[in-house]
N, C-alpha and C positions, 0 to 999 in steps of 0.2 A: 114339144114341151120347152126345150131351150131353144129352141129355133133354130136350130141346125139341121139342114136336109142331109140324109143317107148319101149322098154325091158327095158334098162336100166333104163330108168324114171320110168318104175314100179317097176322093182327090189328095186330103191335106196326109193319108196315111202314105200312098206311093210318092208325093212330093218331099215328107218329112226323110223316106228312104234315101231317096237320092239325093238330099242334102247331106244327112250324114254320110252318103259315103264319100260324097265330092270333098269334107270336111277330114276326115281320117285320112284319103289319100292324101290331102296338102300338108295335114301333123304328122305324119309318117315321113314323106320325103323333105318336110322341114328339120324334123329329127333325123332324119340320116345323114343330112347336107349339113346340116349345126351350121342351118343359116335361117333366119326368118325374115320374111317382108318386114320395112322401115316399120310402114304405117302400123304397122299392129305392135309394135314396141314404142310410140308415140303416146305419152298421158296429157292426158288435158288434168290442165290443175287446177284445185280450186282454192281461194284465201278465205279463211276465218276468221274472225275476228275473237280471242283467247277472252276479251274481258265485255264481248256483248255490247262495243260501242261502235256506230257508223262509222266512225274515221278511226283506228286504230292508231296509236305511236308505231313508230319505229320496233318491231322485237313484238311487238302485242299481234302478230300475228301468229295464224296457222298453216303452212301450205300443206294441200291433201292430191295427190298425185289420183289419177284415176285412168286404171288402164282398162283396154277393151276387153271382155272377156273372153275371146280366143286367145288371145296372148297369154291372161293367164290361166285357160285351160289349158293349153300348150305346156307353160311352165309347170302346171304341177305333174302333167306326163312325161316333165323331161326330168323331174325330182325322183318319181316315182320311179323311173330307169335306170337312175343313179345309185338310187338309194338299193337298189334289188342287184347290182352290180358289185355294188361294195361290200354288202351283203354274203355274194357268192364269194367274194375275194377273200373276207375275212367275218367271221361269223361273233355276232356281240357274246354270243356262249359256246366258248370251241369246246368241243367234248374231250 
């Protein structure tokens, strides 16, 4: 019906496996090391234009940073450990 043969749905379900895992073991030991590869902390930027003309002035722009999304899956798992640390340290409703 969509044109996907039974092979290829198991092929892409054992390949999706081991991608995530190859994937968690580098965010895990990135997060222990509190070091990450360059390139994935690298955004490519993009300019706007604020008033929707070809040539903008000076100040009439917009820069929009765009980072890869490992990096910020990463980031929000390193929030997310933070935030569950501080948490244990000090609770927002101590009893």
């Amino acid at each position: 019906m969509d044109g996907l043969r039974d092979r290829d749905i198991k092929h892409f379900a054992k390949t999706y496996n081991l991608v995530k895992q190859k994937l968690l073991q580098n965010i895990h030991t990135w997060i222990n090391n509190r070091s990450m590869p360059g390139y994935l902390a690298t955004a490519r930027t993009v300019v706007l234009s604020k008033d929707e003309s070809q040539f903008p002035l000076e100040g009439g722009v917009r820069v929009i940073a765009i980072l890869p999304a490992l990096y910020k899956l990463t980031e929000t798992v390193v929030h997310e450990l933070l935030l569950s640390e501080l948490l244990q340290k000090a609770p927002l409703h101590p009893h």
